[in-house]
Short mmCIF file of the C-alpha atoms (twelve columns), coordinates in Angstrom:
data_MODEL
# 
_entry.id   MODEL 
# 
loop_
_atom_site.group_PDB 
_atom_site.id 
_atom_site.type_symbol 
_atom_site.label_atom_id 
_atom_site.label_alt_id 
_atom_site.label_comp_id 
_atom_site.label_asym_id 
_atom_site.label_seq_id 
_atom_site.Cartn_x 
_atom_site.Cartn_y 
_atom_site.Cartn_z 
_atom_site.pdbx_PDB_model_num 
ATOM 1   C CA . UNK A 1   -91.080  -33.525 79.283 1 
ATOM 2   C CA . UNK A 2   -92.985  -34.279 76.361 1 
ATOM 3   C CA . UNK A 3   -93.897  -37.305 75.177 1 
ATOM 4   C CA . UNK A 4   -95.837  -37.633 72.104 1 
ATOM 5   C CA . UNK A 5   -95.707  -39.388 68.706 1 
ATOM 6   C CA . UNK A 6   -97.038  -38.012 65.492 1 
ATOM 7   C CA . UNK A 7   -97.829  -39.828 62.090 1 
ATOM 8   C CA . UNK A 8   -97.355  -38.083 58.730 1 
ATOM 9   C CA . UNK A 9   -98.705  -39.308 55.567 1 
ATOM 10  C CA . UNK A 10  -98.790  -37.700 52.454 1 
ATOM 11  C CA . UNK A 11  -97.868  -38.637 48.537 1 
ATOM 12  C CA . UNK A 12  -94.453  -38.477 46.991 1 
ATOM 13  C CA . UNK A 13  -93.491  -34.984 46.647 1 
ATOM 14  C CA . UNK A 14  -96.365  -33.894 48.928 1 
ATOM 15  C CA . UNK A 15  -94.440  -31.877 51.627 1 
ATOM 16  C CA . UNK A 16  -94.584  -34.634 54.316 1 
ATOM 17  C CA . UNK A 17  -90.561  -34.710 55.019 1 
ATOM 18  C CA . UNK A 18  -90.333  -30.807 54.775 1 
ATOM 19  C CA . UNK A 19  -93.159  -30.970 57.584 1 
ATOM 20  C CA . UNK A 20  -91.473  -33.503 59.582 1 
ATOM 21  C CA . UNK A 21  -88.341  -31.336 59.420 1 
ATOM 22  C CA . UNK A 22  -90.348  -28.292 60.350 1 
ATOM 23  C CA . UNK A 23  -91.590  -30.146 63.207 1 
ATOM 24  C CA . UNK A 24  -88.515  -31.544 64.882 1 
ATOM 25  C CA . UNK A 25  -87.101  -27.960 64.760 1 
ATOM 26  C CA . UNK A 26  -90.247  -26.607 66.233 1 
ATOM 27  C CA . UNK A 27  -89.503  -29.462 68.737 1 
ATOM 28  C CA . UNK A 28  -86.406  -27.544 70.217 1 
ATOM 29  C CA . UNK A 29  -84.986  -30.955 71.662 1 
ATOM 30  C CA . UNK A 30  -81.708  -32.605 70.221 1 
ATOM 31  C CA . UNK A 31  -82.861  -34.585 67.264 1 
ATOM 32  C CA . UNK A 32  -82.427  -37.897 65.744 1 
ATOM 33  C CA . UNK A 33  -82.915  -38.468 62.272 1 
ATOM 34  C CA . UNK A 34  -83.648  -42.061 61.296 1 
ATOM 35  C CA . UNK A 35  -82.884  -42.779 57.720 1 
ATOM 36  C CA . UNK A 36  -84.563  -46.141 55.994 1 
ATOM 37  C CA . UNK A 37  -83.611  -45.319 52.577 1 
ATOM 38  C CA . UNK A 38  -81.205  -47.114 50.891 1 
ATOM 39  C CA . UNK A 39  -79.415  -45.539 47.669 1 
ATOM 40  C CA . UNK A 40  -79.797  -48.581 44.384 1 
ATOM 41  C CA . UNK A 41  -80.190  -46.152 41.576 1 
ATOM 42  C CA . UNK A 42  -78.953  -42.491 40.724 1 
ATOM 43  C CA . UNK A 43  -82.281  -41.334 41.188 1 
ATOM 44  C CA . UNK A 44  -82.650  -42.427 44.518 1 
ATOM 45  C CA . UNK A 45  -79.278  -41.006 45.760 1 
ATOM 46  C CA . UNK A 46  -80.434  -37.624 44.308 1 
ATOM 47  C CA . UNK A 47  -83.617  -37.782 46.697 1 
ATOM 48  C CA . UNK A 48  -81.408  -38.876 49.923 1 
ATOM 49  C CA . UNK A 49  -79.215  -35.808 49.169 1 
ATOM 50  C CA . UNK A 50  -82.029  -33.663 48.601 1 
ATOM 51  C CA . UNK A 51  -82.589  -34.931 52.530 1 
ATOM 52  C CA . UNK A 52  -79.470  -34.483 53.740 1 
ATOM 53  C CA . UNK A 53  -79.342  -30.324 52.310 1 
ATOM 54  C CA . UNK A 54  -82.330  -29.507 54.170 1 
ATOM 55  C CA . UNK A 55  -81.038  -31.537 57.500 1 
ATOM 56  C CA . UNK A 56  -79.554  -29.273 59.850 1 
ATOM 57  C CA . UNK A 57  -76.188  -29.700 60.830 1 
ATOM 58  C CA . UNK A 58  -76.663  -30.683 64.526 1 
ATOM 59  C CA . UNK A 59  -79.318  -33.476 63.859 1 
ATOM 60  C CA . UNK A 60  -77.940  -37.024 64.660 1 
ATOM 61  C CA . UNK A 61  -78.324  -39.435 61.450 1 
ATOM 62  C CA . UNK A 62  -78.782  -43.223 62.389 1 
ATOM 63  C CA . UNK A 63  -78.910  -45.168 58.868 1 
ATOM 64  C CA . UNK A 64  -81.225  -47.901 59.182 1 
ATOM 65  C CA . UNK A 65  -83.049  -49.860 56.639 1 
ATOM 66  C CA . UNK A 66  -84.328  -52.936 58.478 1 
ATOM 67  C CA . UNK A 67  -83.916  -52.741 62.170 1 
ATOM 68  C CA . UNK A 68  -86.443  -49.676 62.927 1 
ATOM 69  C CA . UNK A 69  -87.766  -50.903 66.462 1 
ATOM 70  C CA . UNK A 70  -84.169  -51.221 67.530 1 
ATOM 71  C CA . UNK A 71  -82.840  -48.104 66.261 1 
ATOM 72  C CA . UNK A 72  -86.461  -46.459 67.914 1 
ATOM 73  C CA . UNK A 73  -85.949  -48.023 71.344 1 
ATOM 74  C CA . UNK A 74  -81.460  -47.201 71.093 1 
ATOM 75  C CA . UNK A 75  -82.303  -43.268 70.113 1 
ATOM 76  C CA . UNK A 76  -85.717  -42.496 71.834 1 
ATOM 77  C CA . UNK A 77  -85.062  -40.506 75.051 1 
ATOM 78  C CA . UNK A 78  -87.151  -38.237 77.052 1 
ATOM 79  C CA . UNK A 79  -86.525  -34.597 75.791 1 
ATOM 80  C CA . UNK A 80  -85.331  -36.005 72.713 1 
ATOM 81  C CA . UNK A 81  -86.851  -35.597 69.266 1 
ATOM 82  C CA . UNK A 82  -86.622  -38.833 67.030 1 
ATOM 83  C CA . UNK A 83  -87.479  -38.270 63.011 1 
ATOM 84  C CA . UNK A 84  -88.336  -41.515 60.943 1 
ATOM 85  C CA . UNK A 85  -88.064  -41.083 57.240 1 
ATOM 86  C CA . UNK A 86  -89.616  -42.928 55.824 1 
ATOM 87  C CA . UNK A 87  -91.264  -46.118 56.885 1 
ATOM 88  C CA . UNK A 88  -92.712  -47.113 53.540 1 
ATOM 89  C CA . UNK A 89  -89.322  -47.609 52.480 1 
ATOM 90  C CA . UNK A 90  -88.341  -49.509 54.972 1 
ATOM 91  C CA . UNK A 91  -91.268  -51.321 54.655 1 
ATOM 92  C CA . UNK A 92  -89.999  -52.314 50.994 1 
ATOM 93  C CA . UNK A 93  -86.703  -53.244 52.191 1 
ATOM 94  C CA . UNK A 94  -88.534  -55.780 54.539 1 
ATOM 95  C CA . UNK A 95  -90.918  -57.154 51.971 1 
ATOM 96  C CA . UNK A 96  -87.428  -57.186 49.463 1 
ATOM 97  C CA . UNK A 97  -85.486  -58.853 52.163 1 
ATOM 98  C CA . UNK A 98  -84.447  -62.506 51.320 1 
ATOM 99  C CA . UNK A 99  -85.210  -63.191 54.667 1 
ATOM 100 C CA . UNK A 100 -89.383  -63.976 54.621 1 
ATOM 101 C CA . UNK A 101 -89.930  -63.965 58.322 1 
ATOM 102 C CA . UNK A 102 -88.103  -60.672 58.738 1 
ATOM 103 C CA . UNK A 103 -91.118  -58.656 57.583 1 
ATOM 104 C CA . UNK A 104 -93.250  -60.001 60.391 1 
ATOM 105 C CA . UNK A 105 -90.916  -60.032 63.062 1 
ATOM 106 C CA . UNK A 106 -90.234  -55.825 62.374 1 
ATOM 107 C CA . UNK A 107 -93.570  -55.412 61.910 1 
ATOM 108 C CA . UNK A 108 -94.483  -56.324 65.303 1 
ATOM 109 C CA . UNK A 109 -91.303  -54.993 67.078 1 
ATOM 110 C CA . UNK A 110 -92.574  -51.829 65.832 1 
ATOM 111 C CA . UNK A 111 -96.007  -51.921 67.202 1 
ATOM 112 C CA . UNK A 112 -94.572  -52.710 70.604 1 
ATOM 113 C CA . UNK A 113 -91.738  -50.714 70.834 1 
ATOM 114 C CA . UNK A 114 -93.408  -47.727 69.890 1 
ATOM 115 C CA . UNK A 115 -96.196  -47.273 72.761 1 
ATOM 116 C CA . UNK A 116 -93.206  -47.575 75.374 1 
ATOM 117 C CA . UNK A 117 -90.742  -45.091 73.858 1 
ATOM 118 C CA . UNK A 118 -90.057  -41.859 75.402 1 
ATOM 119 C CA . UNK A 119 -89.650  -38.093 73.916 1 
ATOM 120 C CA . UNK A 120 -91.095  -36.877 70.570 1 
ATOM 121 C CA . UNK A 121 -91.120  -39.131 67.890 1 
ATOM 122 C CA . UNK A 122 -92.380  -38.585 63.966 1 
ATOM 123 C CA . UNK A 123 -92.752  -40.944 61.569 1 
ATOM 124 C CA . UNK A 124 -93.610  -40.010 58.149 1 
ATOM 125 C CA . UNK A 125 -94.761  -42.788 55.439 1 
ATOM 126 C CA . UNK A 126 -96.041  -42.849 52.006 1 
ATOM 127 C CA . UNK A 127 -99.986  -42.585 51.237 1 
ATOM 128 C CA . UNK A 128 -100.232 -45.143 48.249 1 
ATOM 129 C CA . UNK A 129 -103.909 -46.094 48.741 1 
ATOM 130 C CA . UNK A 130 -105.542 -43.796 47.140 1 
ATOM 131 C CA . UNK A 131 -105.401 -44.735 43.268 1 
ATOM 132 C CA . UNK A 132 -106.333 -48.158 41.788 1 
ATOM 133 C CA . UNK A 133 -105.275 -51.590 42.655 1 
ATOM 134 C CA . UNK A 134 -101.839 -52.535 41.301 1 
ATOM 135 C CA . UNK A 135 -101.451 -55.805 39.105 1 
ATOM 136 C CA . UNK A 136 -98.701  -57.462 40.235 1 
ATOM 137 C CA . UNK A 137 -98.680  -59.521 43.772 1 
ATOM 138 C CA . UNK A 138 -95.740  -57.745 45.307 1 
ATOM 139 C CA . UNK A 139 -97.621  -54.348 44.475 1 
ATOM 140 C CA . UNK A 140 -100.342 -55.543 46.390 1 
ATOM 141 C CA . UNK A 141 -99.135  -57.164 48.998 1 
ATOM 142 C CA . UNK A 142 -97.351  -53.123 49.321 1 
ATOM 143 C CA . UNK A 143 -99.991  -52.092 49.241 1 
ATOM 144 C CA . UNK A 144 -102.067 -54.323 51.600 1 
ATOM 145 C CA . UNK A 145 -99.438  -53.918 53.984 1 
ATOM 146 C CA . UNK A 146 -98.676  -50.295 54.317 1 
ATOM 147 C CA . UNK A 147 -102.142 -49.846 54.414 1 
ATOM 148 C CA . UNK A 148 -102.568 -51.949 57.385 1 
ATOM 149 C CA . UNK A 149 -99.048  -50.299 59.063 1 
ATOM 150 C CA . UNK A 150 -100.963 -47.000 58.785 1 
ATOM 151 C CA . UNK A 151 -103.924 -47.925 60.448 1 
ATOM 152 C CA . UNK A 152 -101.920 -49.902 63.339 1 
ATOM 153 C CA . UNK A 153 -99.479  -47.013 63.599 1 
ATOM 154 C CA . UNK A 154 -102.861 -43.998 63.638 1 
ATOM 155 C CA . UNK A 155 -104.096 -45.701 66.621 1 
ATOM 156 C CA . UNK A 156 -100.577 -45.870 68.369 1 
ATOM 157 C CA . UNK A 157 -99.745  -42.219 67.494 1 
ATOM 158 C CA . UNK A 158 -101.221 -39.110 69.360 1 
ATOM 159 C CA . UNK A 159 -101.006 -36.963 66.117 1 
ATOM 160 C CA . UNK A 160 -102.014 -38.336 62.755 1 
ATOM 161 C CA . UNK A 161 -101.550 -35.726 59.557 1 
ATOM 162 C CA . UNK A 162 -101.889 -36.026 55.872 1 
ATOM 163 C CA . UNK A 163 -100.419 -33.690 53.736 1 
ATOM 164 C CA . UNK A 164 -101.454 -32.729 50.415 1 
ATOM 165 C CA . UNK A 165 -99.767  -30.262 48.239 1 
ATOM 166 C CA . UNK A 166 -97.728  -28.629 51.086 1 
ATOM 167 C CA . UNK A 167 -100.521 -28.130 53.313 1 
ATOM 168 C CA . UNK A 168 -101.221 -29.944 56.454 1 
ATOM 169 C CA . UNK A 169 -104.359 -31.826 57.458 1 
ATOM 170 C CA . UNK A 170 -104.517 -32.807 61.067 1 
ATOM 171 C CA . UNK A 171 -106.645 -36.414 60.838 1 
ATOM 172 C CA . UNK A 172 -106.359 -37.092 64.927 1 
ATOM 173 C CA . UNK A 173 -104.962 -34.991 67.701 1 
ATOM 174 C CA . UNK A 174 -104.409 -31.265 68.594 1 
ATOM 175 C CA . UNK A 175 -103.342 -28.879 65.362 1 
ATOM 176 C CA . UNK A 176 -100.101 -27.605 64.326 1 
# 
């Protein structure tokens, strides 16, 4: 059985998800589709039912915004394909939370959860440093932080890709 986990990164709109997607289906395992979004404007439930079109109808959808490690460590199985989507969101919801110490405590979950899980697993996360420095502290601290989840999760991952206008890059690991 396979077991390998691969890290997409690309900008908004830059054909990370549909690659993800593409992926998972290549995968030919039962899939899991791990949703962080959360829907607080109109816009933002257009984009998660852009998602849900494109998902086939087979894929299992686990809805969770905060709890990522847990919902990685429930679904991950050996010949099993788990989809994250997107963990820059649910890195907002954690630096959002009113709960200060949840941030860390995910944050690490993650990191050692994911080494030990079994099957295929993608996780696909916004590129945002690649532009100037925001002004305002939250911005930053986004910033600062997905940043340093990127470079934590690269070394974790066996496959690391950025994607830019629809086309793949493969940073680390074999191609596509």
């Amino acid at each position: 059985m396979t077991t390998r986990k691969t890290l997409i990164l690309g900008g908004v709109r830059s054909g990370k998800s549909r690659l993800a997607e593409r992926l998972a289906t290549a995968s030919r395992l039962p899939v899991t589709y791990i949703a962080t979004a959360t829907a607080g404007d109109g816009e933002m439930e257009s984009r998660i039912a852009d998602h849900q079109r494109r998902r086939p109808n087979d894929w299992q959808l686990v809805e969770e915004p905060l709890q990522l490690a847990t919902a990685l460590d429930q679904h991950a199985a050996a010949g099993h394909c788990v989809l994250v989507d997107c963990l820059t969101l649910w890195l907002t919801n954690l630096l959002t939370a009113d709960d200060a110490t949840l941030f860390a405590r995910e944050h690490e979950a993650l990191l050692a959860t994911l080494p030990t899980l079994p099957g295929e697993i993608i996780l696909v996360g916004n590129e945002t440093n690649m532009g100037v420095t925001p002004l305002g502290e939250l911005s930053r601290r986004y910033c600062d932080e997905v940043g340093r989840l990127h470079q934590e999760l690269a070394q974790l991952c066996d496959r690391v890709v950025l994607t830019v206008a629809g086309l793949p890059q493969v940073l680390k690991g074999e191609p596509l």
